[in-house]
Each structure stands twice: as C-alpha cells, then as structure tokens.
Steps between C-alpha positions, in 0.01 A plus 500: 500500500465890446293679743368857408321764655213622336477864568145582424385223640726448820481130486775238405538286210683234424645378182748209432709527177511186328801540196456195255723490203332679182418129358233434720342833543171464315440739264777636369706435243865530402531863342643478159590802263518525143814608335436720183873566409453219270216630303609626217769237451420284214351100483834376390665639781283353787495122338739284614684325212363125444529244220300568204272186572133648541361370825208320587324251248563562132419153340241635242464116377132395440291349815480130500109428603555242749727645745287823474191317614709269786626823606174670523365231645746510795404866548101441528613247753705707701175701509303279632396666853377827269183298371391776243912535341524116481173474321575785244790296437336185477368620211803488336598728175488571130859510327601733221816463447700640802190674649279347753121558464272424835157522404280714747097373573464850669614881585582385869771226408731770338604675831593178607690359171695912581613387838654187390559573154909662626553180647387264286647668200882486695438113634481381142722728367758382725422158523531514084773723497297706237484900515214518231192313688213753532144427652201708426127354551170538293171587649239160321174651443293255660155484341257349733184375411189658661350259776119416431375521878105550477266252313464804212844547436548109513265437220612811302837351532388155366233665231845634362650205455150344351274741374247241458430494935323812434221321235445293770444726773280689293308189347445376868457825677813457692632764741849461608493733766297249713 
C-alpha cells in the first residue's frame, strides 16, 4: 500500500499496487515486431526444403454420386439446430460433373448458402478426398399465379378458362360482383 500526499489538495490517498504477471492483465497483448532484414531475400530462400509431394487433396478422379449425397446428407444433419441452413440443404442439389448446383427460390437464401458455402465445400472435399468440388447456386424464377380474391376477378379468372361463362352472364343478366 502506497500512501501519497496530494499537494494541492492536502488530503491523503491511498493506493495498493497489485503486480499480476502480463498474462492476465486484460488488455494487452504480447508486443511483437516485424523483422524486415528478410525482405528482399528471395521465396526460395525462406521455404524450408520438403518432398516434392503437393499437399493437401490432389485426387482429381471423378465424384461417385452416392457418397456425395450420404455425405451431404450428414452435413444438413449436422445442421439441424440452424432451421433455415438445414432446410436449404434439404433441398438437396443439381450435379454437373464436379460442380454442385443448389437451386435458390429467392434473393434472401444466397447470404445464407455464402455463410456455409466455405464449409460445406471443405466437408465434402475432405470427406471425398477431391480438390475439384465447387458449389455455386441458381436463383429459380418462380412464376406465381395471380390469386382471384373478389367475386370479379374470380369469374374473370374462370371466363378465361371458359369463355362461354360470359354468354351466360350476359344471356341471364348476371353480375358477378354480387
């Protein structure tokens, strides 16, 4: 405990020094510098020497389909506690040839196909020991049908599909808006 005498004020305050080791003070960080005699050195140089055998997956072999869908699968179901991710992978996929095509209903699923799409992509890569799957989606145009909600647009609807309704109407003075 350090005790101090204010001048100004003329009263005294105390102080106690607590010392922790630096890896549990918060906020800081261990200070780290970068060492630029090594710039201009070339690639070669700073490489260690390995074996010429290229690392990571390189079996370029065609996809069987059924472990590709298994292994999908097994990734919508490890999604299952994200509802809107397992559902957009419930949906499943289109295949041409080593690239993956998820079908999109709307604009709003693609954000969501992003955020998984790094995952996904290295779960069935690695699980088929295959460098060249890709995955890109397709926005479906949906084409909806306009919904006939009043009595007019009900019998408009149905006068399209039989013209004859509207003989009738007129030949019995019908008025469908009643």
């Amino acid at each position: 405990m350090v005790e101090e005498k204010v001048p100004e004020l003329s009263k005294t305050i105390s102080v106690e020094v607590i010392n922790e080791p630096p890896s549990k003070q918060l906020g800081t960080k261990p200070k780290t510098t970068l060492n630029l005699g090594n710039i201009f050195k070339s690639v070669a140089e700073k490489e260690p020497k390995t074996d010429d055998k290229p690392r990571g997956l390189t079996n370029n072999d065609p996809i069987e389909d059924a472990p590709l869908r298994e292994f999908w699968q097994r990734f919508a179901d490890s999604k299952k506690n994200q509802v809107a991710e397992y559902h957009l992978l419930n949906r499943g996929f289109v295949r041409d040839g080593n690239t993956l095509i998820i079908h999109l209903n709307n604009a709003i699923e693609e954000p969501l196909l992003q955020s998984i799409k790094v995952e996904l992509v290295s779960y069935l890569r690695e699980k088929l020991k295959s460098n060249n799957l890709q995955l890109t989606s397709h926005l479906k145009e949906v084409t909806s049908a306009r919904v006939a909600y009043t009595n007019k647009e009900k019998f408009e609807a149905m006068a399209e599909k039989n013209p004859m309704l509207i003989q009738l109407k007129d030949k019995f003075g019908l008025d469908p808006d009643f």
